[in-house]
C-alpha positions in Angstrom: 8.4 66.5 7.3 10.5 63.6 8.6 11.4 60.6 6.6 12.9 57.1 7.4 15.5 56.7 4.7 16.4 52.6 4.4 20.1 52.1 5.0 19.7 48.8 2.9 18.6 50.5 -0.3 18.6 54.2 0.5 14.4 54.0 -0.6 12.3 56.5 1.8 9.1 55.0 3.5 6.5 57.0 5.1 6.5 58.0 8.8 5.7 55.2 11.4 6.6 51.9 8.4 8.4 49.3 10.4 10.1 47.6 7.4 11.5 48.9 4.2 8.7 47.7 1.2 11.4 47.3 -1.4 13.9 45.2 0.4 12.1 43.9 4.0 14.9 45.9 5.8 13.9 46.8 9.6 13.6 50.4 9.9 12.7 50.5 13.8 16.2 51.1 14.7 16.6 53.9 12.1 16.2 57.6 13.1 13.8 60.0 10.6 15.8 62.5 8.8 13.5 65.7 8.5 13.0 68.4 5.7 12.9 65.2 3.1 9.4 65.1 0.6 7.9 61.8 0.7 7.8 60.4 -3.2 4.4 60.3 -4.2 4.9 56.6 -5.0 4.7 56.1 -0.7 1.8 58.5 0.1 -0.9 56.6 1.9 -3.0 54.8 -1.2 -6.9 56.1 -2.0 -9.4 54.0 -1.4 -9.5 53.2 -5.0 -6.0 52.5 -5.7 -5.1 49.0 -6.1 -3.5 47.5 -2.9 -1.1 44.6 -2.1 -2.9 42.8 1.4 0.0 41.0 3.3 -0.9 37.4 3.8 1.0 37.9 7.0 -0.5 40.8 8.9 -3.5 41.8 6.6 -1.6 45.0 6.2 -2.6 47.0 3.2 0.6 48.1 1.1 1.3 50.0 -1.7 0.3 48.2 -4.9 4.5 47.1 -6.5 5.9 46.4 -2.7 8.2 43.6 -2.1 7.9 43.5 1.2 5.0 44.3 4.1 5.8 48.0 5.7 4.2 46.1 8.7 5.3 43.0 9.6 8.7 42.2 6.6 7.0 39.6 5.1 7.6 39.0 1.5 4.6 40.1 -0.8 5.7 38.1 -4.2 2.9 35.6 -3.6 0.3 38.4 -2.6 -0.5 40.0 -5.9 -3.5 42.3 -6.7 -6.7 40.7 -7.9 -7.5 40.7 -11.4 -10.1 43.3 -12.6 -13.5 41.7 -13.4 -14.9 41.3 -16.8 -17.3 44.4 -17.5 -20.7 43.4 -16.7 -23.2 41.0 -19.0 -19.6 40.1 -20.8 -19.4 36.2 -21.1 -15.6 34.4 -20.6 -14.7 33.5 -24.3 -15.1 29.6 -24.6 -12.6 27.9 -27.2 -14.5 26.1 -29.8 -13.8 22.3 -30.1 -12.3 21.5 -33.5 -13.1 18.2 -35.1 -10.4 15.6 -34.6 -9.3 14.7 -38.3 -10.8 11.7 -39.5 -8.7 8.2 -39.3 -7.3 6.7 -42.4 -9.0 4.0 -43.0 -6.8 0.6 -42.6 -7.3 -2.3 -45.7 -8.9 -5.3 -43.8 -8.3 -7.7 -47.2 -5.5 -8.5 -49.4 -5.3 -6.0 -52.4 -3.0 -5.3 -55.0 -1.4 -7.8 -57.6 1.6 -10.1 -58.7 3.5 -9.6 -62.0 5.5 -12.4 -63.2 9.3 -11.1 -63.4 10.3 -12.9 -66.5 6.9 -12.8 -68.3 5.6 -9.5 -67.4 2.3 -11.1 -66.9 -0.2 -9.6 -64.4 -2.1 -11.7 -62.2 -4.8 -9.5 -60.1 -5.1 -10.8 -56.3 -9.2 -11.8 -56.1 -10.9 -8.7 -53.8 -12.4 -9.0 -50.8 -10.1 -12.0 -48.8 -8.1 -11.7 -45.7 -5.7 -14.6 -47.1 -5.0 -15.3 -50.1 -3.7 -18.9 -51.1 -0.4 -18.8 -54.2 0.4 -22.2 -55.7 -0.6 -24.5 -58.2 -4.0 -26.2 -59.1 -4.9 -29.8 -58.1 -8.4 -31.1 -58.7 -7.3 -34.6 -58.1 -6.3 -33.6 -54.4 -8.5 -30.9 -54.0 -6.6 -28.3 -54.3 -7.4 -24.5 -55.6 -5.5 -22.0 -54.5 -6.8 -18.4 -55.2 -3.9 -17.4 -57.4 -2.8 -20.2 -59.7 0.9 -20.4 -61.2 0.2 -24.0 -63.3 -0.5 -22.1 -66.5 2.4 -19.9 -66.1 5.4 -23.0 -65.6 4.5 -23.2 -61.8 5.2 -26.8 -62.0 8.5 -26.2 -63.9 9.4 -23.5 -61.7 8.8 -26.2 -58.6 5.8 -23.8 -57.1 4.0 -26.3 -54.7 0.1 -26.7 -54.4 0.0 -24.7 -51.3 2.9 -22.9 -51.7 2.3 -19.9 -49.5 -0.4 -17.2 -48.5 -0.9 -13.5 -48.5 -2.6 -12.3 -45.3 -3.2 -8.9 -44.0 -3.5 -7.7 -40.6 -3.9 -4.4 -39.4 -3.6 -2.9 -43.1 -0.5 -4.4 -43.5 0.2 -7.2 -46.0 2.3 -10.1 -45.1 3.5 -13.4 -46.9 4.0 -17.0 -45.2 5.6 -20.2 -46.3 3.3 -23.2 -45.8 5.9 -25.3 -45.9 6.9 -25.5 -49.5 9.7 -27.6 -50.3 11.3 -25.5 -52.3 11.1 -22.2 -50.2 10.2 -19.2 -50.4 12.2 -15.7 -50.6 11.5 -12.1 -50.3 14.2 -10.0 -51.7 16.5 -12.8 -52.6 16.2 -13.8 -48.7 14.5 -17.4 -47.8 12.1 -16.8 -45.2 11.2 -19.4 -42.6 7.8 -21.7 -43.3 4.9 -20.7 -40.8 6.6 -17.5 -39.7 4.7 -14.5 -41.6 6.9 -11.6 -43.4 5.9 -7.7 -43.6 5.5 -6.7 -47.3 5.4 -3.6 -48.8 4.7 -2.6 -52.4 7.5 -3.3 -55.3 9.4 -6.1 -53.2 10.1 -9.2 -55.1 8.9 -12.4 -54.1 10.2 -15.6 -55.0 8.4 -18.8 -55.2 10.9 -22.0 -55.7 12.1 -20.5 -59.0 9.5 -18.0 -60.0 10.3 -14.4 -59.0 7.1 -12.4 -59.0 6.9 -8.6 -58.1 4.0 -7.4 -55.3 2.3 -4.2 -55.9 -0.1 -3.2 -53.5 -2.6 -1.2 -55.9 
């Protein structure tokens, strides 16, 4: 039986193919060579084999060829269709997992001060977004939520409304209103009206008076 042996690749095709289906070679120029067995791997394919349909020429080709026997178009992009699911058998659908839940973010002051040299605690009042530090006036009106008076506020030259606590967006911050004798976080003056991040253990400092923030 003759045989058309590709001079590209030296890969036999069946009688009558045009182009060589591993490398797109043209065999119409090449002569048959005879008493050569075709591989079984180029025998025409049974109806029932799987087959590779050249987007080209619609020519049916062996299912694993690179190129169309027919026409030399590359056959890369033309694979075989998948095999269906077996019958009355239903796609597996992922099942959505629960996002985790959101930490929840502190919409008031909390925490507390401790008095550096005296060690005292003074708890900051629950359930306020601001939170007012200085000294008690009730001749001008003044009360601030946390008041330094009894603990030498005035000695220490803490003003009325010496500065505020505020928190937004779960995080604590301090502000100078003004004081005349400033105010300092971490031994650094901060300027009045222009709020400062805090975080637990930093040490404020109120004119003289160095008080420790803890947030819980």
């Amino acid at each position: 039986m003759s045989v058309i042996t590709c001079p590209s690749c030296n890969t036999p095709a069946p009688p009558g193919a045009v182009f060589c289906d591993h490398c797109g070679y043209d065999l119409r120029t090449v002569a048959p060579t005879a008493g050569q067995q075709i591989p079984p791997t180029y025998m025409i394919p049974s109806a029932e084999a799987n087959e590779i349909i050249c987007p080209n020429c619609q020519h049916a080709n062996i299912a694993g060829s690179a190129f169309c026997e027919n026409c030399g178009s590359q056959l890369a992009q033309a694979a075989a269709p998948p095999a269906p699911a077996p019958s009355g058998v239903k796609p597996a659908v992922p099942t959505p997992q629960p996002s985790a839940p959101a930490a929840p973010v502190e919409s008031t002051v909390v925490g507390r001060l401790v008095i550096l040299d005296s060690q005292v605690t003074l708890p900051i009042p629950p359930g306020k977004q601001v939170i007012i530090i200085g000294r008690e006036d009730p001749v001008s009106g003044v009360f601030p939520d946390i008041d330094l008076d009894p603990h030498g506020g005035h000695e220490a030259g803490v003003g009325r409304r010496h500065a505020q606590l505020m928190v937004k967006e779960g995080q604590v911050y301090i502000e100078d209103l003004d004081s005349v004798n400033g105010t300092a976080v971490n031994r650094q003056r901060i300027a009045a009206r222009q709020p400062q991040p805090l975080k637990s253990g930093d040490e404020l400092r109120l004119g003289k008076m160095a008080l420790i923030y803890y947030s819980n």
